[in-house]
MOPAC internal coordinates of N, CA, C and O (Angstrom, degrees):
PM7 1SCF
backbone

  N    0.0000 0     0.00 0     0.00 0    0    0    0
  C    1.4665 1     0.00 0     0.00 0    1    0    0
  C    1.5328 1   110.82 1     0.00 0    2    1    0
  O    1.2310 1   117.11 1   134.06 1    3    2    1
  N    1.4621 1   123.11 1   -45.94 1    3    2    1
  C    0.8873 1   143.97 1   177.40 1    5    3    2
  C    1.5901 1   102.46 1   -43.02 1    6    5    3
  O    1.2310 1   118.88 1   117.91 1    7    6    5
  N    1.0649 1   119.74 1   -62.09 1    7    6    5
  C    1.9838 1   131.56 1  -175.49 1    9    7    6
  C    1.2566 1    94.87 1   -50.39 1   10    9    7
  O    1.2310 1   109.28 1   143.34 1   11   10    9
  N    1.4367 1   137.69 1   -36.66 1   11   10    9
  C    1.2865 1   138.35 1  -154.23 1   13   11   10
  C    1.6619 1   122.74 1   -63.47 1   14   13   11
  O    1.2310 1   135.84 1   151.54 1   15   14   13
  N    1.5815 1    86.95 1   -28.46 1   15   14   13
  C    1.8384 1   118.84 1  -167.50 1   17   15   14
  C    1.7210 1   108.01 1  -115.18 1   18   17   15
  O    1.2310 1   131.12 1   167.66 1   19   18   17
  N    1.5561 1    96.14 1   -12.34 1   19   18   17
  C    1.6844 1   100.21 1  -169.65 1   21   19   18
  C    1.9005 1    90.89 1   -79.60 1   22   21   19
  O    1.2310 1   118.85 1   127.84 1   23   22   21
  N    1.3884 1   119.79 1   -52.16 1   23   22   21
  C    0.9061 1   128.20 1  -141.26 1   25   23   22
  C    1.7809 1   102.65 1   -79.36 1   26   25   23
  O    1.2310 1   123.08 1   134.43 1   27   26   25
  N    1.3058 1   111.71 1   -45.57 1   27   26   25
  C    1.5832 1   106.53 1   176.77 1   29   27   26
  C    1.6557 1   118.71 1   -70.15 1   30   29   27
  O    1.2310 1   123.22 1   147.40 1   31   30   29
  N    1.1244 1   111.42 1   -32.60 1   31   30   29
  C    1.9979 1   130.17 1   149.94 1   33   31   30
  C    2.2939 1    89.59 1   -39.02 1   34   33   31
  O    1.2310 1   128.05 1    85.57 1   35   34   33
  N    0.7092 1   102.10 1   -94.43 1   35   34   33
  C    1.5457 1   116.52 1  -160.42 1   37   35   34
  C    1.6279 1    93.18 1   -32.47 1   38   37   35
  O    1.2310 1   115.82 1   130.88 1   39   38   37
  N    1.2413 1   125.55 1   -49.12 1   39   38   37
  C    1.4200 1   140.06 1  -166.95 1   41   39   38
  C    1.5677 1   116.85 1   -66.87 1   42   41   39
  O    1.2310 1   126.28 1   155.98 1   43   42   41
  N    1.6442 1   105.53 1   -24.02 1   43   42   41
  C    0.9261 1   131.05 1  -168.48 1   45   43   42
  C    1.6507 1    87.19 1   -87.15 1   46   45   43
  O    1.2310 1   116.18 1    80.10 1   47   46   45
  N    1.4987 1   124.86 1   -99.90 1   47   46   45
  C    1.0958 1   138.68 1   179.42 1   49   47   46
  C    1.8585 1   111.47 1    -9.79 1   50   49   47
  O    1.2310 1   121.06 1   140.49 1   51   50   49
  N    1.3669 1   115.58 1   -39.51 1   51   50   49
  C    1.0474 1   109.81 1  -138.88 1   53   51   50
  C    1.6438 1    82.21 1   -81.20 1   54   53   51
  O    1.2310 1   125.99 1   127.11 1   55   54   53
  N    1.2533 1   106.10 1   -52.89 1   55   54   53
  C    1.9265 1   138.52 1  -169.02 1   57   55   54
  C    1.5385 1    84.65 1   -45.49 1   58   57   55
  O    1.2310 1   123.52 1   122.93 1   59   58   57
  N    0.9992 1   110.86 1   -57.07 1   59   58   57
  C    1.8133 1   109.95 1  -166.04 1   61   59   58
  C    1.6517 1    98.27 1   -68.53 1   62   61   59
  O    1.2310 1   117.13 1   130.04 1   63   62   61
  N    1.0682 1   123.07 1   -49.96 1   63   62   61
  C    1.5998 1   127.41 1  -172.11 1   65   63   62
  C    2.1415 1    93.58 1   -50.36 1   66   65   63
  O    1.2310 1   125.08 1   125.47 1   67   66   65
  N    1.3724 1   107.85 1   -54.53 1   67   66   65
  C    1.4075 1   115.21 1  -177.76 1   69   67   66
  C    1.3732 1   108.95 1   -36.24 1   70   69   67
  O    1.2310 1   136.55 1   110.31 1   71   70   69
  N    1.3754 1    85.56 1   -69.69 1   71   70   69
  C    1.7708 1   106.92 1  -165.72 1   73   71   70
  C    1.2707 1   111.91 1   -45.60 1   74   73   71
  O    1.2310 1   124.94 1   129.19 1   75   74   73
  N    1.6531 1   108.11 1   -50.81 1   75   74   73
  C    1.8692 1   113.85 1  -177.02 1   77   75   74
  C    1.3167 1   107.85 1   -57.84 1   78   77   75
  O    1.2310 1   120.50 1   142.96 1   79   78   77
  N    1.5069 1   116.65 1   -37.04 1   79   78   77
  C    1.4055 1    98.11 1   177.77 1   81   79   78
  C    1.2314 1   141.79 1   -75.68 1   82   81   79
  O    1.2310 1   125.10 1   165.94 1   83   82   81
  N    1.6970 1   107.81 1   -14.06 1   83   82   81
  C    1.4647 1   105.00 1   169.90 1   85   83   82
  C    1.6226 1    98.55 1   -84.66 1   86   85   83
  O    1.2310 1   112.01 1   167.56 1   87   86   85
  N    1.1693 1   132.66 1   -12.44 1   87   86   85
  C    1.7404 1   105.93 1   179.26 1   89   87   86
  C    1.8803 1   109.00 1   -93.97 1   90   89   87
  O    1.2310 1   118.81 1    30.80 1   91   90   89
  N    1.4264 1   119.87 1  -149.20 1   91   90   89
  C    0.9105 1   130.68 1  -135.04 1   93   91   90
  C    2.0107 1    95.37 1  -115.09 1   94   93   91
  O    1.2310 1   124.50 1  -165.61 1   95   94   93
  N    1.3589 1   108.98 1    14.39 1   95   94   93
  C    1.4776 1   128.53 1  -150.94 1   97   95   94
  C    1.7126 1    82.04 1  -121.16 1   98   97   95
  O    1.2310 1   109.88 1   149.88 1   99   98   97
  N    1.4396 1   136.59 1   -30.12 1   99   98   97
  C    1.1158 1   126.24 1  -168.16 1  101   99   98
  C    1.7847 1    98.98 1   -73.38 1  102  101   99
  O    1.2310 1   110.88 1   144.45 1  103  102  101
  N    1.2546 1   134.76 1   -35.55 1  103  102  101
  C    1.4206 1   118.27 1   176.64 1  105  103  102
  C    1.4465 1   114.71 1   -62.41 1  106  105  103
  O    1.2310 1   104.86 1   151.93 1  107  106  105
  N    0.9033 1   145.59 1   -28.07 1  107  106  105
  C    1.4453 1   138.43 1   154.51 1  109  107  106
  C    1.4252 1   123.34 1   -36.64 1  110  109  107
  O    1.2310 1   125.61 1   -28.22 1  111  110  109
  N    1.2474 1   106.82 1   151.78 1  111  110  109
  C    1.4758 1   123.82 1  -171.57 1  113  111  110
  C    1.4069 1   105.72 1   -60.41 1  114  113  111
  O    1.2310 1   117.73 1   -39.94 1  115  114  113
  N    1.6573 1   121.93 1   140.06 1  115  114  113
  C    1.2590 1    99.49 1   168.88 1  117  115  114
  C    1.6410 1   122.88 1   -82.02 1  118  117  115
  O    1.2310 1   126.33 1  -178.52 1  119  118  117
  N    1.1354 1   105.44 1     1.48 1  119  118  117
  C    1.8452 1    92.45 1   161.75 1  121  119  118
  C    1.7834 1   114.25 1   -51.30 1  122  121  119
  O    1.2310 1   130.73 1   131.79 1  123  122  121
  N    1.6066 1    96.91 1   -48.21 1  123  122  121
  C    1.6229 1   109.13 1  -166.73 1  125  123  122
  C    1.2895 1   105.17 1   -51.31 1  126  125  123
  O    1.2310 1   118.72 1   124.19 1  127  126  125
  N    1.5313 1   120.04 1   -55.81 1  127  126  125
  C    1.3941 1   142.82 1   179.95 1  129  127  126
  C    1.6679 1   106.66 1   -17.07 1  130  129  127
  O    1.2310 1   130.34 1   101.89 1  131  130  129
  N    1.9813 1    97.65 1   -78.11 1  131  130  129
  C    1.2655 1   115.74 1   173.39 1  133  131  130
  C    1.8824 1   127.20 1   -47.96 1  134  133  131
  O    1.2310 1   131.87 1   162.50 1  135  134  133
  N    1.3392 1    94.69 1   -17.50 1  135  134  133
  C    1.8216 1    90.38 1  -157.56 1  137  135  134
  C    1.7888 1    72.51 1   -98.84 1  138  137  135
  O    1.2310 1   107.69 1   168.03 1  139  138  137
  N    1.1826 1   140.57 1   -11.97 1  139  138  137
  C    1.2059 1   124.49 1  -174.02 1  141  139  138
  C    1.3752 1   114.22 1   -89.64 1  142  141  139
  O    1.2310 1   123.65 1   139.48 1  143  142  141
  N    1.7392 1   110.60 1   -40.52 1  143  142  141
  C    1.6261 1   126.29 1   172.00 1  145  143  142
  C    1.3517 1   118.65 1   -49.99 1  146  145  143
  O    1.2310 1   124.61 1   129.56 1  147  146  145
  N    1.5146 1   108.76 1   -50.44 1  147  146  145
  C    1.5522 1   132.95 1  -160.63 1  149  147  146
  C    1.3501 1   102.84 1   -38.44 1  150  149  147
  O    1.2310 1   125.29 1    90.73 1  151  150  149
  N    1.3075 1   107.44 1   -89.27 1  151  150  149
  C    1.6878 1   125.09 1   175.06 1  153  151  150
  C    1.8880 1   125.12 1   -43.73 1  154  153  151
  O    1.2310 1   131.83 1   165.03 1  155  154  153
  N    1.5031 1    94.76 1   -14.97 1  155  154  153
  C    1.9728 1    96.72 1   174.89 1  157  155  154
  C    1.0881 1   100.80 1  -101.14 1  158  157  155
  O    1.2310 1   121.61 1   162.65 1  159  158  157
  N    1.6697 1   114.52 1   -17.35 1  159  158  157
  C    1.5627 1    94.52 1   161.23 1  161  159  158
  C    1.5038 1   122.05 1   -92.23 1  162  161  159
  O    1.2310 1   117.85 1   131.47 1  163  162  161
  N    1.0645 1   121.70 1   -48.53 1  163  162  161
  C    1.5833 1   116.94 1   164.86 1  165  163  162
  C    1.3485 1   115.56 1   -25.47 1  166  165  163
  O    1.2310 1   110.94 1   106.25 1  167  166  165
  N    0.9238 1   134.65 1   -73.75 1  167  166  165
  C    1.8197 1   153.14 1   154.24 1  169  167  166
  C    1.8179 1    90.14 1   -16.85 1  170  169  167
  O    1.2310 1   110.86 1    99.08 1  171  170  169
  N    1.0952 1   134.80 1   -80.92 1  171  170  169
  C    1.3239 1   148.59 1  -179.52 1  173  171  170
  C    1.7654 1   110.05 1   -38.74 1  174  173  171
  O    1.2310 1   126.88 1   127.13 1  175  174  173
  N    0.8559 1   104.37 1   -52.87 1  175  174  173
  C    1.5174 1   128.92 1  -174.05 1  177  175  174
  C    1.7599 1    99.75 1   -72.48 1  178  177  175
  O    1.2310 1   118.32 1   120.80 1  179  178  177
  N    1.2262 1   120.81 1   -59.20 1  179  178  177
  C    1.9423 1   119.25 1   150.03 1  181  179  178
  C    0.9198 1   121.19 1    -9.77 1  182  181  179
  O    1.2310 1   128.64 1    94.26 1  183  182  181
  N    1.6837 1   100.97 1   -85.74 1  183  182  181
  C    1.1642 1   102.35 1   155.32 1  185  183  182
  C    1.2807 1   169.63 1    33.84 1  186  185  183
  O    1.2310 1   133.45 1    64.55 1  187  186  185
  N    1.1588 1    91.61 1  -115.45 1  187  186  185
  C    1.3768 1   109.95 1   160.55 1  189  187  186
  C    1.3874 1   138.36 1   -75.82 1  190  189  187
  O    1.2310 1   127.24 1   168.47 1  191  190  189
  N    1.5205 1   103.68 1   -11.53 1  191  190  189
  C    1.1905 1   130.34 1   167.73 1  193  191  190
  C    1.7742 1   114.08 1   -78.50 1  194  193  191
  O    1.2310 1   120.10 1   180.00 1  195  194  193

């Protein structure tokens, strides 16, 4: 059950990690990165749940 929620979370992170890097969000720190991802995926991850 657990894999069920791991895997669209991971899918999430990764897509967003992609995405930030082709825009203008990749010069930022990656702390910033994370505290910005965290919560659109949680929210996302709701969701979809």
């Amino acid at each position: 059950m657990v894999t069920v929620y791991v895997m669209p979370v991971m899918m999430m992170m990764i897509m967003m990690v992609l995405w930030m890097k082709m825009t203008q969000l990749s010069a930022m720190p990656m702390y910033v990165q994370i505290m910005m991802v965290t919560p659109v995926t949680i929210v996302l991850t709701v969701l979809m749940v």
